[in-house]
N, C-alpha and C positions, 0 to 999 in steps of 0.2 A: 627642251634641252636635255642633250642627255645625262648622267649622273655618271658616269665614267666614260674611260679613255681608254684606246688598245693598252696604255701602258700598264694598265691594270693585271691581262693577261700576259705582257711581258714581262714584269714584276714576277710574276706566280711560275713563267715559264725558268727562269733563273735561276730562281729557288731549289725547283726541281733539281735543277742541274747541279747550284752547289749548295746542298742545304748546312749552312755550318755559319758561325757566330763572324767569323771576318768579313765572309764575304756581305751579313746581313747590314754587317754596321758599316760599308762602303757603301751600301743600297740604303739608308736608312731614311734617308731625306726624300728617295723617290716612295718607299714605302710609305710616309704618311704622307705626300702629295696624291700618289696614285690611288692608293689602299684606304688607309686610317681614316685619314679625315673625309673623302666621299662618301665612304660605307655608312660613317656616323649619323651624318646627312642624312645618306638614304634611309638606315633604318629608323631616323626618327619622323621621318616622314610616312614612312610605310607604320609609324605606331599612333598616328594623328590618323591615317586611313581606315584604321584598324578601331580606332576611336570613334571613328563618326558613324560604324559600324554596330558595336558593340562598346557601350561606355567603360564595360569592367577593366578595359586598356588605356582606359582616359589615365594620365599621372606617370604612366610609367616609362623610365628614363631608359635610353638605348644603352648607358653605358653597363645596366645591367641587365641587358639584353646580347650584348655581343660577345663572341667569347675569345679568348686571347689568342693569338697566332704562336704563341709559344707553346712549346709541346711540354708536358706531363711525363719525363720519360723515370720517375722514380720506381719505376714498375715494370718495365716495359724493353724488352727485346732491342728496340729500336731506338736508339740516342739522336737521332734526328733531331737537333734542337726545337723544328717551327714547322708548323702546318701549312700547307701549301693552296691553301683556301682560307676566302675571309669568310664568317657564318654568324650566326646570329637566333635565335630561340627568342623568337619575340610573345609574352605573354603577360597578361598583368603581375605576375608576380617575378617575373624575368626567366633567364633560361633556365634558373634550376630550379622552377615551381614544374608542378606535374598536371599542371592546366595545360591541356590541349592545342595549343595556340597556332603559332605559325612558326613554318623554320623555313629561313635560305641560307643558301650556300653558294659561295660563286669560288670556281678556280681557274685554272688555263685552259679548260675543256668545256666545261660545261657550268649551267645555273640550274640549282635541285630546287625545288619549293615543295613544304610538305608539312606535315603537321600531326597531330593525333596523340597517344598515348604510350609513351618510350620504355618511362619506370614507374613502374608501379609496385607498390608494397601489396603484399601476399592478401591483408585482406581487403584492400579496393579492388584487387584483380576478382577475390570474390564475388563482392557486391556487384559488381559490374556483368558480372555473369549472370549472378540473380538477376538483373534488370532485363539480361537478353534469354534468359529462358524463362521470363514467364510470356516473352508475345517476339519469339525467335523468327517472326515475319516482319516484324518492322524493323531488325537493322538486315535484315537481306532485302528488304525493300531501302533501306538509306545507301546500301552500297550499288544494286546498283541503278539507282537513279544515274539517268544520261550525261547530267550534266559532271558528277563524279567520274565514271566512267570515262567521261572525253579529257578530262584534265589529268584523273591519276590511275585510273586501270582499275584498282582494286584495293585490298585493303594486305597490308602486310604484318609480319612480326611471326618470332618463333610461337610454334604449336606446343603442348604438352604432348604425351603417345597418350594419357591416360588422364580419365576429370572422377569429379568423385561422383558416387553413384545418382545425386540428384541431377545432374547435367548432364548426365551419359544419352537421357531418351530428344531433352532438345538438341543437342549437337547433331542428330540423328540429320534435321531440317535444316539446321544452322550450323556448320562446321566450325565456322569464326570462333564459337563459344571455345576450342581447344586452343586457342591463341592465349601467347602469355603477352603477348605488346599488339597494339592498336595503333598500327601509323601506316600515314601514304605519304608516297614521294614522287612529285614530277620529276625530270629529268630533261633538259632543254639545252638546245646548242648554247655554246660559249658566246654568239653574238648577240642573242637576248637581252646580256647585259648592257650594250650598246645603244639599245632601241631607246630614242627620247618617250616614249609607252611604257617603261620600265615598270613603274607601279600602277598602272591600269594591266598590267600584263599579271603580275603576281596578287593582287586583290581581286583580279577572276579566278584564279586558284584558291583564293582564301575565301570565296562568296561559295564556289562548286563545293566547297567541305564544310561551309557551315551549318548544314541539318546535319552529319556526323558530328563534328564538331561539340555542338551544344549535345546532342544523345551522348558522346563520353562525357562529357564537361556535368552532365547531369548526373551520370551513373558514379563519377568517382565524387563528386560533392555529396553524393547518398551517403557514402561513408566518413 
């Protein structure tokens, strides 16, 4: 069965169209029918999948794992009250631990699945460099293993121009080590979310990044 409704994506298309606090609070009742309360569901199921997996996920609650559809705009250009995707950062210490975990995303277009290393502090991003240049063949051999490769492409995140002189001769073999973030992202049509497969669909995503996975998960616990 499946775990959402088109009205999920008509929900998120709406929004779009009028993003602002009246129109949210006439829609509010479809929001936690369509939205809220399935999501929670899901993601607590996909954190039980993730458990039988990997125990370090065992305990840990979706509610801090999802993150709010309300926007953050004390900063920000854009006054948009509300994000127009439901998401979630699932990890044993929730979404703002810097464990490697798993992340979805679903909006009116599309469902991202993806995971890796987002933020990291100046000296894990070290350490984790030392780990990949002392044997810069085993994470070009972890990325690109096949079954990586068919679920997320490659490995993403901005680059440095410049590494300090001990990193300069691995990068030479491994480029990756010039990266300041360590993450991949699927990218899948908007009816994914509809598939009663739903979580057999994204825990093949979360199994294809688990030799990365655990190789960040080890290098930033070094530090």
């Amino acid at each position: 069965m499946a775990h959402f409704t088109p009205e999920f994506h008509a929900f998120f298309s709406g929004l779009e169209a009028h993003n602002d606090r009246d129109w949210f609070a006439a829609q509010k009742k479809d929001y936690e029918r369509h939205v809220r309360d399935p999501f929670k569901v899901f993601v607590t199921e996909l954190i039980v999948a993730c458990a039988e997996r990997d125990e370090d996920f065992a305990g840990t609650e979706a509610k801090k794992c999802i993150f709010r559809i309300h926007r953050d705009t004390r900063f920000s250009k854009d006054k948009t009250p509300y994000k127009t995707h439901a998401s979630a950062g699932i990890a044993p210490g929730g979404k703002k631990s810097s464990d490697p975990g798993l992340y979805f995303h679903a909006d009116a277009h599309s469902v991202r699945i993806g995971g890796g290393a987002y933020w990291m502090e100046k000296d894990d991003l070290y350490i984790l460099r030392e780990q990949m240049a002392s044997n810069p063949q085993a994470f070009n051999d972890l990325i690109a293993d096949p079954d990586f490769v068919r679920h997320y492409g490659s490995v993403l995140g901005e680059r440095n121009v410049r590494l300090p002189k001990e990193f300069q001769a691995p990068a030479e073999s491994c480029p990756h080590i010039l990266n300041k973030q360590f993450y991949y992202m699927a990218n899948l049509p908007a009816a994914t979310l509809l598939r009663d497969d739903l979580i057999d669909v994204v825990m093949a995503h979360f199994d294809a990044a688990t030799p990365l996975r655990n190789y960040l998960k080890d290098g930033l616990r070094a530090g």
